[in-house]
N, CA, C and O atoms as CSV, one atom per row, in Angstrom:
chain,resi,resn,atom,element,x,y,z
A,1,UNK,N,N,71.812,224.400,-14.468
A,1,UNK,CA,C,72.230,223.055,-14.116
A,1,UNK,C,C,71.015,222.131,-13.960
A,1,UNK,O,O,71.091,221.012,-14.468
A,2,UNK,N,N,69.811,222.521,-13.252
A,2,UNK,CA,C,68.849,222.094,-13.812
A,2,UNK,C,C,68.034,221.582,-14.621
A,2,UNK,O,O,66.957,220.997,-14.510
A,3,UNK,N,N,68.727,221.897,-15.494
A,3,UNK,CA,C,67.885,221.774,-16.761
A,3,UNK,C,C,68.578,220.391,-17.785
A,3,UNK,O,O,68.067,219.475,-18.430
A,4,UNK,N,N,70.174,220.901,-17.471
A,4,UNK,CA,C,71.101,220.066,-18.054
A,4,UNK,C,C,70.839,218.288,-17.616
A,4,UNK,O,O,70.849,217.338,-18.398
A,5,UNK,N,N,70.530,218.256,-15.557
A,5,UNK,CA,C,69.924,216.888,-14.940
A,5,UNK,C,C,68.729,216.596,-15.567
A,5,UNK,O,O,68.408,215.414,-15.688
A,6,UNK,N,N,67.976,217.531,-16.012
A,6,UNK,CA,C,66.618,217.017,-16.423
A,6,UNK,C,C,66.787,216.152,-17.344
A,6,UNK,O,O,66.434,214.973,-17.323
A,7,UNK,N,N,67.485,216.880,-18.406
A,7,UNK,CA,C,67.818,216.304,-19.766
A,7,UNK,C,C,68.470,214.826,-19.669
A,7,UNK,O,O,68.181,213.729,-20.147
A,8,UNK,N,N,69.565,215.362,-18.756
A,8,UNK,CA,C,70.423,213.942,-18.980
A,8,UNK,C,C,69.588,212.361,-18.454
A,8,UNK,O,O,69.752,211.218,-18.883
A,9,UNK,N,N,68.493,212.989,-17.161
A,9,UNK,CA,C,67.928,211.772,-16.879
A,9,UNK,C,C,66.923,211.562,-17.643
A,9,UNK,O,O,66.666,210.366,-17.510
A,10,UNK,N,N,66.271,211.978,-18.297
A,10,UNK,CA,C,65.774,211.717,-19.860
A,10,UNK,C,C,66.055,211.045,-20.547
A,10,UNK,O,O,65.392,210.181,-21.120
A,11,UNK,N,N,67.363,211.381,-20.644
A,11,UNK,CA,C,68.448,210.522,-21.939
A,11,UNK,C,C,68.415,209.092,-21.474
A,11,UNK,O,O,68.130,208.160,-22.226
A,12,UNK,N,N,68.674,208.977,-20.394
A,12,UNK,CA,C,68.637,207.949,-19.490
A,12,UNK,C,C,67.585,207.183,-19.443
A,12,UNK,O,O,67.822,206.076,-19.926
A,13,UNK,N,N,66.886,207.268,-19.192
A,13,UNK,CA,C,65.393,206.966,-19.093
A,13,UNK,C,C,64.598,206.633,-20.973
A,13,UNK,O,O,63.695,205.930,-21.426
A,14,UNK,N,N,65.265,207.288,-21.339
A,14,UNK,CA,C,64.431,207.258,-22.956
A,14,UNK,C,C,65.573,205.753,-23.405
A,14,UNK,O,O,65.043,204.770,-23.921
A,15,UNK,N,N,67.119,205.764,-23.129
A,15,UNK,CA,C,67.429,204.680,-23.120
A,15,UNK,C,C,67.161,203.007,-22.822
A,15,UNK,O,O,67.432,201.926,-23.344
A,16,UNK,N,N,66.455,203.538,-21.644
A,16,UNK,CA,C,66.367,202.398,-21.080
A,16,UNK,C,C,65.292,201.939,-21.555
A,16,UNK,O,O,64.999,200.743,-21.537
A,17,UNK,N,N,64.420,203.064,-22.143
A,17,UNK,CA,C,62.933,202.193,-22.930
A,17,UNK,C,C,63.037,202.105,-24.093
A,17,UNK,O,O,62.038,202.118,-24.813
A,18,UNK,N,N,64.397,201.984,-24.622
A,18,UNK,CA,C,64.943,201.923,-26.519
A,18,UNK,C,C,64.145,203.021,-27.111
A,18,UNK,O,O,63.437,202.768,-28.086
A,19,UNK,N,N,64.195,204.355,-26.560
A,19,UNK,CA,C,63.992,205.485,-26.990
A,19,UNK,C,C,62.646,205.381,-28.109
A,19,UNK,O,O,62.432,206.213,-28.990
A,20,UNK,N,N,61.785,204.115,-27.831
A,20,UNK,CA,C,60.324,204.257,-28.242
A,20,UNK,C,C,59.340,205.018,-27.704
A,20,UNK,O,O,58.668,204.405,-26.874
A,21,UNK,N,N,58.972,206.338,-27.926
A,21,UNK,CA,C,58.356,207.288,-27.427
A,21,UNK,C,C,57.103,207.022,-28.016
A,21,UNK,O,O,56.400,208.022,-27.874
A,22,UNK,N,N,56.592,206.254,-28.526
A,22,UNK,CA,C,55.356,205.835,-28.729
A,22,UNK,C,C,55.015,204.223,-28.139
A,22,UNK,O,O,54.025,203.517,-28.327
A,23,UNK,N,N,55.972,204.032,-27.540
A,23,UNK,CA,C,55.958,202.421,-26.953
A,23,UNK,C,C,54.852,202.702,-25.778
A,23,UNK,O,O,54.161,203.702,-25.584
A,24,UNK,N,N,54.922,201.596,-25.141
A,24,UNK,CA,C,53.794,201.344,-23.789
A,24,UNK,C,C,54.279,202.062,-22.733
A,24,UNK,O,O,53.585,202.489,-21.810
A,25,UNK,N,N,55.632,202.224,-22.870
A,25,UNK,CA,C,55.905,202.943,-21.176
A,25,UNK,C,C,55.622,204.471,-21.448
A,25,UNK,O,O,55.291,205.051,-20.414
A,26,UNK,N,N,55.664,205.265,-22.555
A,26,UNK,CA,C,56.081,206.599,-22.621
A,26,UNK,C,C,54.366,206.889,-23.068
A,26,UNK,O,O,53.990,208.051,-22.915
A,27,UNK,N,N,53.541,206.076,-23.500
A,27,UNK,CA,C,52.300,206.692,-23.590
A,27,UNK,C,C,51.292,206.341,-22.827
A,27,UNK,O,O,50.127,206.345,-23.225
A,28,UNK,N,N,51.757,205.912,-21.334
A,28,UNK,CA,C,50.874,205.099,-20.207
A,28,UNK,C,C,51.507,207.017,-19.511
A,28,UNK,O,O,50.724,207.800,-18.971
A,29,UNK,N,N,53.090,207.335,-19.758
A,29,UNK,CA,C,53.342,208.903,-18.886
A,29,UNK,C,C,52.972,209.704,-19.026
A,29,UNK,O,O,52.538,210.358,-18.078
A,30,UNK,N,N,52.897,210.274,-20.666
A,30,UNK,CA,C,52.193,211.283,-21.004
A,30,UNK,C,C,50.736,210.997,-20.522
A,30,UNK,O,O,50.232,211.988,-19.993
A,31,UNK,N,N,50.001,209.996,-20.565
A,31,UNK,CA,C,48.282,210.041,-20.550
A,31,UNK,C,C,48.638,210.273,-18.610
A,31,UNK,O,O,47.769,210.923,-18.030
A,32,UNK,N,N,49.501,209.905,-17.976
A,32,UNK,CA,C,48.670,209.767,-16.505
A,32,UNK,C,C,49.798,211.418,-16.330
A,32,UNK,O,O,49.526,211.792,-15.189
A,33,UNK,N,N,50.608,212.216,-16.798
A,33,UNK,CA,C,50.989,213.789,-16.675
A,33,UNK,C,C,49.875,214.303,-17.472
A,33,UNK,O,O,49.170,215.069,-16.815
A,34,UNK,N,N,49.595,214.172,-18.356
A,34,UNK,CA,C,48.140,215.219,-18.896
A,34,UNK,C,C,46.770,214.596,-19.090
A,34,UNK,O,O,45.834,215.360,-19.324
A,35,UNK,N,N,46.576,213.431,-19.025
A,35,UNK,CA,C,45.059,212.665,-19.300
A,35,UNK,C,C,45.166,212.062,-20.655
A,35,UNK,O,O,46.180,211.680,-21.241
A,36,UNK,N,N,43.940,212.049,-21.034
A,36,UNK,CA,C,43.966,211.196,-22.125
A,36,UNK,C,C,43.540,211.801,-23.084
A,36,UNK,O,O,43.666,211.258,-24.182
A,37,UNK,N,N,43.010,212.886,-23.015
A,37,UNK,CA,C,41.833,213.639,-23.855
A,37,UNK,C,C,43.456,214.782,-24.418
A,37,UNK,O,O,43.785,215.789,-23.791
A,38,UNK,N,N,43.995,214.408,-25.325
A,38,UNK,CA,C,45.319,215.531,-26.426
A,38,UNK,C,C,44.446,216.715,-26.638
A,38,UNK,O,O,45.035,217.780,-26.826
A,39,UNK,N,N,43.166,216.721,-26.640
A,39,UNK,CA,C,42.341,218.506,-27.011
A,39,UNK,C,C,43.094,219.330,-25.969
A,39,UNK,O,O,43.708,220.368,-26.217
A,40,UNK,N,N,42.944,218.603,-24.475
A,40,UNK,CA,C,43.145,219.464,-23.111
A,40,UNK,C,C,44.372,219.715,-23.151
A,40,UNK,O,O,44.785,220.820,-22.802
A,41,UNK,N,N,45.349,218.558,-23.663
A,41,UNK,CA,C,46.851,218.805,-23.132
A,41,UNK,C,C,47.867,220.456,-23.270
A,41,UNK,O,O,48.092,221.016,-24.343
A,42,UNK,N,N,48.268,220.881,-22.104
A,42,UNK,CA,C,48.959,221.897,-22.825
A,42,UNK,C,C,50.119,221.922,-23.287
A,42,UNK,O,O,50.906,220.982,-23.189
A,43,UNK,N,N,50.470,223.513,-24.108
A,43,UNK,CA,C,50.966,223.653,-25.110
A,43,UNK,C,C,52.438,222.986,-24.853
A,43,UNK,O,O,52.940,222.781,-23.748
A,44,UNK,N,N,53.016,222.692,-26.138
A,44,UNK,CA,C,54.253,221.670,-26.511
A,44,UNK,C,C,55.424,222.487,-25.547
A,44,UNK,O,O,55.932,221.903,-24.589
A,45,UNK,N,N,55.749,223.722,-25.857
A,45,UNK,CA,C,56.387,224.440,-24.457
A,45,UNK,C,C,56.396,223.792,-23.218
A,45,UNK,O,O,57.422,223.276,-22.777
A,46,UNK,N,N,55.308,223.781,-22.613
A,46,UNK,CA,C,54.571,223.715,-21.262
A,46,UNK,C,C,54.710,222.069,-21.316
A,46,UNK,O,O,54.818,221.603,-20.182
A,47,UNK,N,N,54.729,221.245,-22.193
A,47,UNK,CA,C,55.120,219.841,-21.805
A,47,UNK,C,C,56.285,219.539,-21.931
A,47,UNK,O,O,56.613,218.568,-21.250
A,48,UNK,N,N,57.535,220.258,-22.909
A,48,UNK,CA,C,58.359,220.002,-22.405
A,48,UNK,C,C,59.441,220.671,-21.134
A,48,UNK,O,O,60.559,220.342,-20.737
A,49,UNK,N,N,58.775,221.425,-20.871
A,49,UNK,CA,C,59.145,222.105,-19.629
A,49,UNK,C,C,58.792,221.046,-18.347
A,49,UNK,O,O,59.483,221.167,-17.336
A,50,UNK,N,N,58.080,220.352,-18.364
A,50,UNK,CA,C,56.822,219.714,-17.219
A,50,UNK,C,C,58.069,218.280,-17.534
A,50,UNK,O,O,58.559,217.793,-16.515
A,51,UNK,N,N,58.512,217.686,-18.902
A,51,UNK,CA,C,59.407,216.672,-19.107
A,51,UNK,C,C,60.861,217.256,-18.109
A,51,UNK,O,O,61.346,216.791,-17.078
A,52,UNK,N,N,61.127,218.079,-18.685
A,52,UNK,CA,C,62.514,218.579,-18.118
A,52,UNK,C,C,62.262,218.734,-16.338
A,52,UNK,O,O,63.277,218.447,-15.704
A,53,UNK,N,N,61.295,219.063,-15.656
A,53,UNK,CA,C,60.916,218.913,-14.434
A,53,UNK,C,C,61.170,217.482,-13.633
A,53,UNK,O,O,61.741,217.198,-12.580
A,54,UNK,N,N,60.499,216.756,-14.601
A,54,UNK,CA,C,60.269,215.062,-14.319
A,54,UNK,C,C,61.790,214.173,-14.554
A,54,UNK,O,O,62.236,213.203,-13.942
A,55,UNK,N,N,62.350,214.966,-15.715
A,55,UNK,CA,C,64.017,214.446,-15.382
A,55,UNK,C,C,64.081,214.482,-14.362
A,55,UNK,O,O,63.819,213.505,-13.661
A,56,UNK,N,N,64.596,216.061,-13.718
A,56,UNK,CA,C,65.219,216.455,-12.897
A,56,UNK,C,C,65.138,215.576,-11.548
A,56,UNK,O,O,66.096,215.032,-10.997
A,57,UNK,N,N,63.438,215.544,-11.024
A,57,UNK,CA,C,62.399,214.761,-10.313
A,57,UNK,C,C,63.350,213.528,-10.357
A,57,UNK,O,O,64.176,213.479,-9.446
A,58,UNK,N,N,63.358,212.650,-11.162
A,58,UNK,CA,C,63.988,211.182,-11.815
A,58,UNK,C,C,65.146,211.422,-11.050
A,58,UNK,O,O,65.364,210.581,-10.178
A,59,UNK,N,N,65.904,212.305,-11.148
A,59,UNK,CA,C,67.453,212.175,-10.753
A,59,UNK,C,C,67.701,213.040,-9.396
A,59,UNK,O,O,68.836,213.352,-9.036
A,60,UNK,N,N,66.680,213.348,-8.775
A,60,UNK,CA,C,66.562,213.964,-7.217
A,60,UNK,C,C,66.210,212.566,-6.595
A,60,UNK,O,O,66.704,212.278,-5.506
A,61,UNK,N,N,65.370,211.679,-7.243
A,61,UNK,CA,C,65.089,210.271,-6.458
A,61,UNK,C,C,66.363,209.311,-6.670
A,61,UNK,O,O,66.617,208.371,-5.917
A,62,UNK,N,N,67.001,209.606,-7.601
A,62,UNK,CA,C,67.932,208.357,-7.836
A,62,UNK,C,C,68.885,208.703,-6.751
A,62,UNK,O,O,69.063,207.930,-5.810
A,63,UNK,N,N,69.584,209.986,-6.865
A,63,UNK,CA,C,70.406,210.442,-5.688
A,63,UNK,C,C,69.810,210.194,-4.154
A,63,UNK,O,O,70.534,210.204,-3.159
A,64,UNK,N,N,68.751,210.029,-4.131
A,64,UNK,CA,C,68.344,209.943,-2.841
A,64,UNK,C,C,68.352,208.558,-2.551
A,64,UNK,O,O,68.667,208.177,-1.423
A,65,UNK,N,N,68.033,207.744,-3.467
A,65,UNK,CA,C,68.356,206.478,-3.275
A,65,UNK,C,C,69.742,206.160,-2.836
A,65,UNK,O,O,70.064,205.705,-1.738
A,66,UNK,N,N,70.373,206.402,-3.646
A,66,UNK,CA,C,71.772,206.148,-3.721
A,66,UNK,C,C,72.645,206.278,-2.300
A,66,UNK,O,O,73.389,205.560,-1.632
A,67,UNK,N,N,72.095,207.642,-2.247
A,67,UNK,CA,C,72.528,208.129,-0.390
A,67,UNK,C,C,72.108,207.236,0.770
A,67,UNK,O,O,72.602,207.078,1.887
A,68,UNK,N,N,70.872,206.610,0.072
A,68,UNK,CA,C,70.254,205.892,1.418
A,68,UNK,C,C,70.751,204.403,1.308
A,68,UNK,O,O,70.317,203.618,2.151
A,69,UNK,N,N,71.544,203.980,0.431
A,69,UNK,CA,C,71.968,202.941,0.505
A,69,UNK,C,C,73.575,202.563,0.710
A,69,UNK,O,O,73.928,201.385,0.778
């Protein structure tokens, strides 16, 4: 189920930035989750595992928002 929130707030999120994954918002995330230097970054696995985390992350804050309001 985890994995499924990750995704979906992804979906969500990649929506809301017209799913330009090379636009300004999605390559300001990747550089400040791995740096700037792509030699260091790890493997494509391991980032999208670290994405699916950061959904999840995304939609543990939204719910918490939500509750608190």
């Amino acid at each position: 189920m985890h994995v499924v929130r990750g995704l979906w707030n992804l979906a969500l999120l990649g929506a809301k930035t017209g799913f330009r994954l090379k636009g300004r918002y999605w390559s300001w995330r990747m550089e400040t989750a791995f740096g700037a230097d792509r030699s260091k970054w790890p493997s494509a696995a391991e980032r999208r595992r670290a994405a699916i985390e950061y959904g999840a992350w995304v939609g543990a804050m939204r719910r918490m928002a939500r509750d608190r309001g």
